[in-house]
C-alpha positions in Angstrom: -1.4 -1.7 73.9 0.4 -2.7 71.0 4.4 -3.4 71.8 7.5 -3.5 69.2 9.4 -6.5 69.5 13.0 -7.0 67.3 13.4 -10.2 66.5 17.7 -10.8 66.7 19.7 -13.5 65.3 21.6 -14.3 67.9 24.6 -16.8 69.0 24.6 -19.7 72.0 26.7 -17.6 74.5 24.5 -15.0 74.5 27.5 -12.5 75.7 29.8 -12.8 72.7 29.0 -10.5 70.3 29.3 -10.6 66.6 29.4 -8.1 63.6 26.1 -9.6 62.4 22.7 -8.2 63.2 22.8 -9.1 66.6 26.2 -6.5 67.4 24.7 -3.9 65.2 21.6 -4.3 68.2 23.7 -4.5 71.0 25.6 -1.3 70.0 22.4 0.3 69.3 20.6 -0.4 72.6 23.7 0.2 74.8 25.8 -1.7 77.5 22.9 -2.5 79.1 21.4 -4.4 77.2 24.6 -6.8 77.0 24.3 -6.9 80.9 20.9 -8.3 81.0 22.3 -10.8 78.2 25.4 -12.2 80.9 22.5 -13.1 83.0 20.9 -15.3 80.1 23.9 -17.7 80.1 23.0 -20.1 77.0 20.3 -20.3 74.2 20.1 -23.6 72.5 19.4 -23.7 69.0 16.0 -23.3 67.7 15.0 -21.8 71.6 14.7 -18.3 72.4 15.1 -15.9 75.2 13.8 -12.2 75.5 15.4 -8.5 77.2 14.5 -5.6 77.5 15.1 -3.1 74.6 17.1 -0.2 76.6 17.6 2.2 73.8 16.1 0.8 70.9 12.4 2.3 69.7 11.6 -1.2 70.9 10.3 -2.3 73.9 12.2 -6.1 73.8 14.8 -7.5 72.4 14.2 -11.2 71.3 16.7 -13.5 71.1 17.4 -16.7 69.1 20.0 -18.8 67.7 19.4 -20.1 64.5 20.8 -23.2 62.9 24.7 -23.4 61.2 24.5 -24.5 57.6 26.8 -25.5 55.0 25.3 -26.8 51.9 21.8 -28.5 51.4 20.4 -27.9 54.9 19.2 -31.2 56.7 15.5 -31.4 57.8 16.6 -30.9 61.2 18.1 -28.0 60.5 15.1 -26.6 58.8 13.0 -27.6 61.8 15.6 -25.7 64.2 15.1 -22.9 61.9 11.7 -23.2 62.2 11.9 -23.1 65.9 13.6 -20.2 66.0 10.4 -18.1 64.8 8.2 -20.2 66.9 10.1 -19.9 70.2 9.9 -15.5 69.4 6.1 -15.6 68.4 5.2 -17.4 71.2 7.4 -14.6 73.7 6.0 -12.3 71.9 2.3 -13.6 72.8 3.7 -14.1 76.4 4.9 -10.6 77.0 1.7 -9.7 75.1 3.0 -7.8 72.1 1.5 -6.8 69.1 4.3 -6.5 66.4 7.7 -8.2 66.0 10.6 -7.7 63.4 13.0 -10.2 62.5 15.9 -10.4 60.7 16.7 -13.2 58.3 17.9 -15.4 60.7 20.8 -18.1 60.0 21.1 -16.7 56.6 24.3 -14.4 57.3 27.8 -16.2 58.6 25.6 -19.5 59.9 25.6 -20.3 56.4 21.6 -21.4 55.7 20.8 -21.0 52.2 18.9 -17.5 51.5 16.0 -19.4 49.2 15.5 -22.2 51.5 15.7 -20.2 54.6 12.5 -18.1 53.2 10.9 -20.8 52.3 10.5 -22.0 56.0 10.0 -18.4 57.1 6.9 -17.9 55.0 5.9 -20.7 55.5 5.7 -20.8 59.7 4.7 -17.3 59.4 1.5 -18.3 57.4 0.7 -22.0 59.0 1.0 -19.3 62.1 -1.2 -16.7 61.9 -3.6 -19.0 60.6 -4.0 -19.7 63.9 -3.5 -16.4 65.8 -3.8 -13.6 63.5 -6.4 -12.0 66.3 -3.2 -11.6 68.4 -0.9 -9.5 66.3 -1.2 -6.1 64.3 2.2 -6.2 62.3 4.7 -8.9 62.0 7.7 -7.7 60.1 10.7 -9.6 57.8 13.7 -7.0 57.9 16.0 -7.7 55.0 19.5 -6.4 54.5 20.6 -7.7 51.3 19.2 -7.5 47.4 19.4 -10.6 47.1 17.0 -11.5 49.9 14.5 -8.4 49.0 14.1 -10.1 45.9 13.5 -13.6 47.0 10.6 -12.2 49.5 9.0 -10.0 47.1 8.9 -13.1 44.4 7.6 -15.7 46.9 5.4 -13.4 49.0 2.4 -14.0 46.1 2.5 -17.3 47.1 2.3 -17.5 50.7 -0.2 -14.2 51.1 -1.9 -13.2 47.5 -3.4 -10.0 47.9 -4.1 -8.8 44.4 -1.2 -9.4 41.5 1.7 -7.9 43.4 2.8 -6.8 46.9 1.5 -3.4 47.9 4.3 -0.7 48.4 4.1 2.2 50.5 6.0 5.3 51.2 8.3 6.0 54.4 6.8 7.0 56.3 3.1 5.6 55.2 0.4 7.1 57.7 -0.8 5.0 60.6 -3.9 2.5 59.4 -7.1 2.8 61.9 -6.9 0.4 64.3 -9.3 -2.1 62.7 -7.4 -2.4 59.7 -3.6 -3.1 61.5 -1.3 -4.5 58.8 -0.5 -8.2 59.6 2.7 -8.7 57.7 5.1 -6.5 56.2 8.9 -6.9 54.3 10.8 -4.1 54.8 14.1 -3.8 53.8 17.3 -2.8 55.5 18.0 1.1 56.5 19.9 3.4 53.7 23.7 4.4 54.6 22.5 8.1 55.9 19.4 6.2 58.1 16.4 6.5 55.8 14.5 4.0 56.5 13.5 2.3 53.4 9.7 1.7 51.9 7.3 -1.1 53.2 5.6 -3.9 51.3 2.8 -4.6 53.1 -0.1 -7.6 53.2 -3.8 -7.2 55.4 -5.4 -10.3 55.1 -5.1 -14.2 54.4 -6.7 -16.0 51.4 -5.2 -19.5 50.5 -1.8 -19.5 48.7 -1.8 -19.6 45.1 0.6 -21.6 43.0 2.1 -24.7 44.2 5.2 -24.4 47.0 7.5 -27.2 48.3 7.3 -29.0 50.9 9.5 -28.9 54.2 
């Protein structure tokens, strides 16, 4: 049975909200969902922890608290970042569901540098379901800003080539057959009046072309 999970960029007291991603979530799923979070306590940095999704169109809410950066992040902080998408894959493969969004974690009022941050995302993502790509349908990168659609849709190529450019879809695109799942999608964020906004979509993984740096 294949399960939505949200990935959430999240904060270390896991009942203090912010006007980030993670309080546009909270408001969305209901009081509820903030209840269940009191009885979380803390969430170190690069760990997550996972809810239920109340009244999302998602069945659990992961959480994770992403790295503060300032500057040129340190390889630390790149390995916390890191973290971060490991700790919610492997929830998601414990709670056995098939399809995760996240968000652009640490990349809002934390401060990590947008090009960097996607760097390491693409690059877990891809060292990842090199190794488990029989365990997920969809995994999806949820942008809000321009600038961070345009960073994904130049670096994308790189990490999963699938012809010359990234295939775009409608919204909504009909439902693939089951033996065909998308693997990895950028979408990004919702219009003003709530259209959701068209998919760039990749289906399978040959080896990256071009050259990439190293973390």
């Amino acid at each position: 049975m294949q399960s939505v999970g949200l990935g959430l960029l999240c904060k270390k007291r896991l009942t203090t909200l912010s006007s980030a991603v993670d309080g546009c979530i909270h408001r969305a799923a209901g009081p509820l969902l903030t209840d269940e979070c009191r009885t979380l306590q803390s969430c170190e940095t690069g760990k997550a922890k996972i809810t239920c999704g109340y009244r999302l169109p998602a069945k659990y809410v992961i959480h994770t608290v992403g790295p503060i950066a300032h500057g040129e992040p340190s390889a630390n902080q790149a390995a916390e970042l890191r973290s971060c998408y490991l700790s919610s894959l492997d929830l998601m493969l414990e709670h056995r569901l098939r399809s995760a969004a996240f968000p652009c974690i640490s990349t809002g009022v934390f401060g990590y540098p947008n090009e960097a941050a996607a760097e390491v995302v693409l690059t877990t993502l891809r060292e990842w379901l090199e190794q488990h790509k029989d365990k997920v349908d969809r995994l999806i990168i949820c942008v809000f800003l321009e600038k961070d659609e345009n960073i994904y849709r130049q670096r994308l190529p790189y990490f999963f080539p699938v012809g010359k450019y990234p295939v775009v879809r409608p919204w909504p695109a009909p439902a693939p057959p089951p033996s065909t799942l998308d693997r990895f999608s950028l979408s990004s964020a919702f219009q003003p009046d709530g259209t959701p906004p068209p998919t760039l979509t990749r289906t399978d993984w040959p080896e990256p072309a071009g050259p990439r740096s190293q973390l």
